[in-house]
C-alpha positions as CSV (number, residue, x, y, z in Angstrom):
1,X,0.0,0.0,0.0
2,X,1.2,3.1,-0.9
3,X,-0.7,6.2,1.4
4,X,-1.0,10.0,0.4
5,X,-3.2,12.8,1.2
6,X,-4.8,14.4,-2.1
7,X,-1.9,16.2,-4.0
8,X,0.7,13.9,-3.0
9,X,1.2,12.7,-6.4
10,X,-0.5,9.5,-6.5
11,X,-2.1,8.9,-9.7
12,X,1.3,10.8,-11.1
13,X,3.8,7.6,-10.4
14,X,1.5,5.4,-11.7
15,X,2.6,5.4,-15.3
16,X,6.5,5.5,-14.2
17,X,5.5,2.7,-11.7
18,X,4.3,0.6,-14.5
19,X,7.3,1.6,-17.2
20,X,9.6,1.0,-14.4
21,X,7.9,-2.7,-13.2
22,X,7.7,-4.0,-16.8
23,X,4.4,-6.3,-15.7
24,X,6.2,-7.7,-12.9
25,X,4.0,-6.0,-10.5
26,X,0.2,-5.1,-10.5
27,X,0.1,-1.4,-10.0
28,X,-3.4,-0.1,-9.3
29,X,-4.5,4.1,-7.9
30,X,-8.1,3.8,-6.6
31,X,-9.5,6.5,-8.0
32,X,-9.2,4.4,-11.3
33,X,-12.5,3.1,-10.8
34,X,-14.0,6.8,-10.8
35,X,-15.4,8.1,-13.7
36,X,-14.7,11.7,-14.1
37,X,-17.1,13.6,-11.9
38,X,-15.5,11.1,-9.2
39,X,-18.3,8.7,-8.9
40,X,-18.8,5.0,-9.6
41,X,-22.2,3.4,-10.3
42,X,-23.7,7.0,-10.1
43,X,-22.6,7.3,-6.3
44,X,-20.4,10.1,-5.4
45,X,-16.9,8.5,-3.9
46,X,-14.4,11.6,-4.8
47,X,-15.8,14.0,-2.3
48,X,-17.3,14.6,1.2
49,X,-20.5,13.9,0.1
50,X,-19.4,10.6,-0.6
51,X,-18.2,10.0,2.9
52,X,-21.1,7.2,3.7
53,X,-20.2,4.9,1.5
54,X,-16.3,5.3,1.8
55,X,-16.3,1.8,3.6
56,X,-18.1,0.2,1.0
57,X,-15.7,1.6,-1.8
58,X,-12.8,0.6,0.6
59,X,-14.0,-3.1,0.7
60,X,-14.5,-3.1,-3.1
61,X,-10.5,-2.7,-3.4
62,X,-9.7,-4.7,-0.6
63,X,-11.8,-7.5,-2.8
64,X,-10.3,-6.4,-6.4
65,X,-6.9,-6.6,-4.2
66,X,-7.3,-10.0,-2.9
67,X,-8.2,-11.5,-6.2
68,X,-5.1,-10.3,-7.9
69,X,-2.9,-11.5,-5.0
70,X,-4.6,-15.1,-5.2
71,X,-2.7,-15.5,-8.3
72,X,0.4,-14.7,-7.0
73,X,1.1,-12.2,-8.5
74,X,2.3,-9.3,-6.3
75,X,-0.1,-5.9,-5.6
76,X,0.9,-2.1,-5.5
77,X,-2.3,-0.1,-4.4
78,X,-1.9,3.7,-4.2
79,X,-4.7,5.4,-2.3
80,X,-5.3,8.0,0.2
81,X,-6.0,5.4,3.0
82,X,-4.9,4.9,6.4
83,X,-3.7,1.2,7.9
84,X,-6.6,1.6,10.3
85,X,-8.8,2.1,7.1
86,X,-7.3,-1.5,4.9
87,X,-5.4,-2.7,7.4
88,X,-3.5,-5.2,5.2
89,X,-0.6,-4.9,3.8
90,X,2.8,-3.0,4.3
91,X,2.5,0.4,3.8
92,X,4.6,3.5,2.5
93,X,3.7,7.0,2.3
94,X,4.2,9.6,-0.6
95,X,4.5,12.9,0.8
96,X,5.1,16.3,-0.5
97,X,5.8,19.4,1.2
98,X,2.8,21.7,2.3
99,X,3.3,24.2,0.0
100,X,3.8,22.0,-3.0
101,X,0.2,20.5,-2.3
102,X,-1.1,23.6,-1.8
103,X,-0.4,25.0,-5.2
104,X,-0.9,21.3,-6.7
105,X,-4.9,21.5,-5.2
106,X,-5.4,25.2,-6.1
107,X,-4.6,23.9,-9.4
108,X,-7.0,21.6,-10.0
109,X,-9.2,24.2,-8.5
110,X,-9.8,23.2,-4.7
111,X,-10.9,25.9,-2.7
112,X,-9.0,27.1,0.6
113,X,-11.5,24.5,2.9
114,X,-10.4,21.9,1.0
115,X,-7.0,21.9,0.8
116,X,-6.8,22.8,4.4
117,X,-8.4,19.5,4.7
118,X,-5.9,17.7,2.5
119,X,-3.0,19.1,4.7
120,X,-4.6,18.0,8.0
121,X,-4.7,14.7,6.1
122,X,-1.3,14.5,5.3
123,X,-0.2,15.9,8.7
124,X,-2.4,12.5,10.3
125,X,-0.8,9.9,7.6
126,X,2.6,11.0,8.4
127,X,2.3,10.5,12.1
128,X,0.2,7.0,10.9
129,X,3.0,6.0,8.3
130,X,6.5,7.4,9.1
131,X,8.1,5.7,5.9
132,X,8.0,7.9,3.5
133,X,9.4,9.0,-0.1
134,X,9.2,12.1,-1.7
135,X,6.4,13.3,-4.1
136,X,7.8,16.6,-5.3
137,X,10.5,15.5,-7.4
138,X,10.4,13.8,-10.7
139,X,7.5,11.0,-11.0
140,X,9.9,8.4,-12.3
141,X,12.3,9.4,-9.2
142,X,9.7,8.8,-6.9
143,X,8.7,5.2,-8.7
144,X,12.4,4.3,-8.2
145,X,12.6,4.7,-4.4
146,X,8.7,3.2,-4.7
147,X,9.6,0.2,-6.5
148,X,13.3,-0.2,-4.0
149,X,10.7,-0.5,-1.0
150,X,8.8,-3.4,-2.9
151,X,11.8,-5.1,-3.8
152,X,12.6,-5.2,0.0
């Protein structure tokens, strides 16, 4: 499991993650089950609103997780959860400074609430997942020390 608040760059490493991997690993972001106004079967996930039926989304990846695993073939799930949340798994943390999230929310035009939330978030998930790599660099350099923790 790979943790971040929103912004940390999550759905960024996933292409590098797969170059990098060559199909040796299943690499998987859970918001790629969202369509683009963030829902999935017509129920809002990608926002507050969603919050009821976070546990319900949670289980379906903890599902779609176990099935791939079954096969033996190893699992890479990026997602803004906590271990108390899918408590499987080891788990890493992509993190980015602050500031970088700040202007990385803004962009995709979060208001001030928001992204104040997201950096409360990230404050909690580093104090719930001290292992860490960095987010603000290149996407491929944050795959690399990504994959180097798998391969432990």
């Amino acid at each position: 499991m790979v943790t971040g608040a929103p912004g940390a760059g999550k759905s960024t490493v996933v292409p590098e993650l797969l170059r990098l991997s060559a199909g040796g690993l299943v690499v998987m972001d859970m918001d790629e089950l969202l369509d683009d106004e963030g829902s999935l079967l017509g129920i809002t996930i990608a926002d507050q609103s969603g919050a009821p039926h976070w546990p319900a989304y949670n289980l379906v990846w903890r599902r779609i997780t176990e099935l791939v695993r079954r096969s033996g073939i190893p699992v890479l799930l990026l997602s803004p959860l906590s271990p108390s949340q899918l408590p499987e798994g080891r788990w890493l943390h992509l993190d980015c400074p602050d500031a970088v999230r700040r202007e990385r929310l803004a962009a995709r035009g979060w208001d001030a609430a928001a992204i104040d939330a997201a950096i409360h978030d990230a404050a909690e998930t580093r104090k719930l997942v001290p292992r860490s790599v960095p987010g603000d660099g290149t996407p491929e350099e944050a795959a690399e020390q990504i994959l180097a923790w798998v391969q432990e």
